[in-house]
C-alpha positions as CSV (number, residue, x, y, z in Angstrom):
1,X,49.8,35.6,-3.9
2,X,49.9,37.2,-7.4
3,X,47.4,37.7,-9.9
4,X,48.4,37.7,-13.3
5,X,46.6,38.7,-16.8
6,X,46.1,35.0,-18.4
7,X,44.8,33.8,-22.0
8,X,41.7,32.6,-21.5
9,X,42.4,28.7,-22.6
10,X,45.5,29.0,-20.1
11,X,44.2,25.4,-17.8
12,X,44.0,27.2,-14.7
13,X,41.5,29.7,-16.0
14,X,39.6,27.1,-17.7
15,X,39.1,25.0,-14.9
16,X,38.3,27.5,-12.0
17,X,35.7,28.6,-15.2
18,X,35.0,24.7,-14.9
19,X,34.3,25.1,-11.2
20,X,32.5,27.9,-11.1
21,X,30.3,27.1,-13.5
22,X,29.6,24.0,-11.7
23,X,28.7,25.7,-8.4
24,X,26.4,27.9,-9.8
25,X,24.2,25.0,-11.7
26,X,24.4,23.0,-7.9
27,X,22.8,26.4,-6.8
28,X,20.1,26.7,-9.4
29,X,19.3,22.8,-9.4
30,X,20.6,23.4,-13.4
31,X,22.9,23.1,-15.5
32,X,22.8,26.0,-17.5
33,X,21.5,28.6,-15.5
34,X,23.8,31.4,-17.6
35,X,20.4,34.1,-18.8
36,X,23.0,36.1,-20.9
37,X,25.7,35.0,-23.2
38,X,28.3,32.8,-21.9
39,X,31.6,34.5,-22.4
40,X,34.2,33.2,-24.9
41,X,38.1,34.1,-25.9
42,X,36.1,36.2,-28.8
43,X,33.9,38.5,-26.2
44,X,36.6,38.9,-23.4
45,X,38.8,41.4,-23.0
46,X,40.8,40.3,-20.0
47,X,41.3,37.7,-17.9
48,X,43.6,37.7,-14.5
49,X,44.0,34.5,-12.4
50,X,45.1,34.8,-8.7
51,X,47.7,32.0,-7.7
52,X,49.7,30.9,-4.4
53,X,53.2,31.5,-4.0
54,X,53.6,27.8,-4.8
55,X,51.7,28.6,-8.4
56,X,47.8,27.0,-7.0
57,X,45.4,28.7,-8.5
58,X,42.8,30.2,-6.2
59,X,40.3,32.5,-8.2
60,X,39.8,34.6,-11.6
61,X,37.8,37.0,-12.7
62,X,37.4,38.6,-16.7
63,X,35.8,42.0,-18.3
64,X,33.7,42.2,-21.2
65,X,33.4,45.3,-22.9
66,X,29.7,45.7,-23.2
67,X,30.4,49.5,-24.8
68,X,32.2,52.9,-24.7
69,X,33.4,53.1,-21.5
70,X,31.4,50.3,-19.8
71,X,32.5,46.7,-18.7
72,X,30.9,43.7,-16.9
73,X,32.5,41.1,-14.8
74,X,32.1,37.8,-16.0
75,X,33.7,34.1,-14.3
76,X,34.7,35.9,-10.6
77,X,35.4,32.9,-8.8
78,X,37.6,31.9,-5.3
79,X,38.4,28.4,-4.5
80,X,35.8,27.8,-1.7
81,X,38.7,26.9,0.8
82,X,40.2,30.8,0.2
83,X,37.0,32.6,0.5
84,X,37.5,35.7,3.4
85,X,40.5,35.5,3.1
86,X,40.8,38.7,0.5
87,X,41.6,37.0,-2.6
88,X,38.2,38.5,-4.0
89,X,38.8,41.6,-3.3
90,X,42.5,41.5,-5.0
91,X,40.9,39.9,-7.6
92,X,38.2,42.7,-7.8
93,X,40.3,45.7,-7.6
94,X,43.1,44.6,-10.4
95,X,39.8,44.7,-12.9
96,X,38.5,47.9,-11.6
97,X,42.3,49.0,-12.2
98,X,43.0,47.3,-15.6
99,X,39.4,49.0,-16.8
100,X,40.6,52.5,-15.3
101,X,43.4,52.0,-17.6
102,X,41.3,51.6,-20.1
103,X,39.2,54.6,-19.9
104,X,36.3,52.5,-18.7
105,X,34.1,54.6,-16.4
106,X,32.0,52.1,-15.8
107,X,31.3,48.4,-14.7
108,X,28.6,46.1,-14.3
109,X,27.6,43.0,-13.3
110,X,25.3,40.2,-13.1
111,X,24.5,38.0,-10.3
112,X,21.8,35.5,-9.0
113,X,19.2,35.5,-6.3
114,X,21.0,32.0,-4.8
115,X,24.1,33.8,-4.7
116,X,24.0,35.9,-0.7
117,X,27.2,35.9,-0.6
118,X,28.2,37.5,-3.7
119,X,25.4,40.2,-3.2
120,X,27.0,41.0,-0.3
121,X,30.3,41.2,-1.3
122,X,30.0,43.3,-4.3
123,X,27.5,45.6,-2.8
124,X,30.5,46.0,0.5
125,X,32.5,47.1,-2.4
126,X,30.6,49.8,-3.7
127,X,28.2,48.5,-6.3
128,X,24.6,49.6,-6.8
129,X,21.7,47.2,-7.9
130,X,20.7,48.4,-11.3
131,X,17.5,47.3,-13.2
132,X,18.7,44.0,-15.6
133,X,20.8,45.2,-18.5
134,X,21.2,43.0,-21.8
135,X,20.5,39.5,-21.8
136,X,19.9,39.7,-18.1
137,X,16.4,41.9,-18.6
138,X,13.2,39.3,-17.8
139,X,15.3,37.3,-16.2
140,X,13.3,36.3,-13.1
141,X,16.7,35.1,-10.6
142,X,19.2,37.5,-12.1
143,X,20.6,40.5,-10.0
144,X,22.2,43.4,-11.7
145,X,24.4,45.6,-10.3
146,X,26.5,48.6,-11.1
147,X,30.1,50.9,-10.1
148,X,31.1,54.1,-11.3
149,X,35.0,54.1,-11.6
């Protein structure tokens, strides 16, 4: 497997996007259940796709830069059929390095209450529930959570 920094119209990016976007709204029994503001090419910094050997793409994941020094994780996604299997974790550690790089010292993130299994995988690895930042704040089902770097 190898994960690779990708435009963010690249077809692969745009359709796990696609898939993600359409597992959450099965989830929340809505469409649009984004609180914040969707990410766009103009708000995100970086975006890495994971792919197979054979060039399937799996998952993704992108960084927004919300201020000095502080990122959030937007559009984390694994292909349901690759979950456990570590490709979230890769995924996750090449943007806590890439924002390292950076000089980011800090990320964040936003999640939902429908979403078990991503609370338990981020907090596993290290992040922190955090009162709702940004777009998030009065939102009733949204989860915030936090990592120093």
């Amino acid at each position: 497997m190898k994960i690779e920094e990708t435009p963010w119209s690249d077809p692969d990016a745009t359709e796990l996007r696609r898939r993600q976007r359409a597992e959450v709204a099965e989830r929340y029994g809505t469409p649009d259940s984004e609180p914040g503001t969707p990410p766009s090419a103009a708000d995100i910094e970086v975006f890495f796709v994971a792919r197979e050997d054979d060039g399937t793409a799996v998952g993704c994941g992108g960084l927004r830069r919300l201020g000095p020094g502080v990122g959030e994780i937007k559009r984390m996604y694994v292909d349901p059929g690759r979950r456990g299997s570590g490709v979230a974790a890769d995924i996750l550690r090449t943007l806590e390095d890439w924002a390292r790089e950076q000089g980011w010292t800090t990320l964040r993130l936003e999640t939902g209450d429908a979403q078990p299994d991503a609370i338990r995988f981020y907090t596993r690895a290290g992040y922190r529930r955090i009162p709702n930042f940004g777009g998030y704040v009065g939102a009733k089902r949204s989860l915030c959570f936090e990592r120093s770097l």
